[in-house]
N, C-alpha and C positions, 0 to 999 in steps of 0.2 A: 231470435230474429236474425235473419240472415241478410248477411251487405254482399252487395254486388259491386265490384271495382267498374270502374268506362275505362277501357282502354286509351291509353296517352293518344294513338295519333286517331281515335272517334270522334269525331265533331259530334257535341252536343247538340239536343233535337231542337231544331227551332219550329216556332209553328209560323202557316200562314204560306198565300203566296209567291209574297212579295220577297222574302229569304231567299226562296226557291228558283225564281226567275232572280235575279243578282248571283246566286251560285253557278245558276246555265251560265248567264253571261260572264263569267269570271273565267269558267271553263275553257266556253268559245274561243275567249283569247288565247289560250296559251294553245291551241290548234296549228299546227304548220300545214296549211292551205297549200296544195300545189301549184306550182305555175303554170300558165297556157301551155307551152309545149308539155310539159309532165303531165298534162289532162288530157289534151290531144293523142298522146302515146298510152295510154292508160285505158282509152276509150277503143282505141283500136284494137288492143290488147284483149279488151272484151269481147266486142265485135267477134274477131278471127275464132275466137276459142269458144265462143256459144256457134258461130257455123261449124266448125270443125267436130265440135259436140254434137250438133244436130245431123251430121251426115253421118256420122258415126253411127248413132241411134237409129236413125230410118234405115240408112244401110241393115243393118241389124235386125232391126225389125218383117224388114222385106223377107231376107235371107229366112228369119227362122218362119215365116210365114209361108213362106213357100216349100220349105221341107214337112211345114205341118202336114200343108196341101195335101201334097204327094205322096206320104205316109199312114196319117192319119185316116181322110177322107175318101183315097184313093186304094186302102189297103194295101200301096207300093204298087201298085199296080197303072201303067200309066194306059 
C-alpha cells in the first residue's frame, strides 16, 4: 500500500462553504487597495492605451484593406 506525504505549506482540505468564504475573506484583507489618486492615474492609463490600441488597429486595418482593394480586386489595375 502506498502513503502519500501533504506537503508542509498545503492546507488540508476542509469541506463546505463556510471555510471557503472565511478563506476569501482572510485573503481580501491582506489586499493593498489603491488610493483615489493611484485609481484615477491607473484609469487613465487604460483609457490612453485601449485608444492608442484602437487607432493603431483600424489604422491598420484601413491600410491593408485598401491595398487588398487595389491588388487583389483591381488586378493592380486602377
Amino acid at each position: 500500500m502506498a502513503v502519500t506525504a501533504r506537503k508542509r505549506d498545503e492546507p488540508a482540505a476542509r469541506q463546505g462553504i463556510g471555510p471557503f468564504l472565511r478563506d476569501v475573506y482572510d485573503e481580501l484583507r491582506k489586499v493593498v487597495w489603491p488610493t483615489g489618486p493611484e485609481l484615477y492615474r491607473y484609469t487613465l492609463v487604460v483609457i490612453f492605451t485601449v485608444i492608442v490600441l484602437g487607432i493603431f488597429i483600424g489604422g491598420t486595418d484601413y491600410v491593408l484593406a485598401e491595398a487588398a482593394k487595389r491588388t487583389i480586386y483591381n488586378n493592380g489595375v486602377h
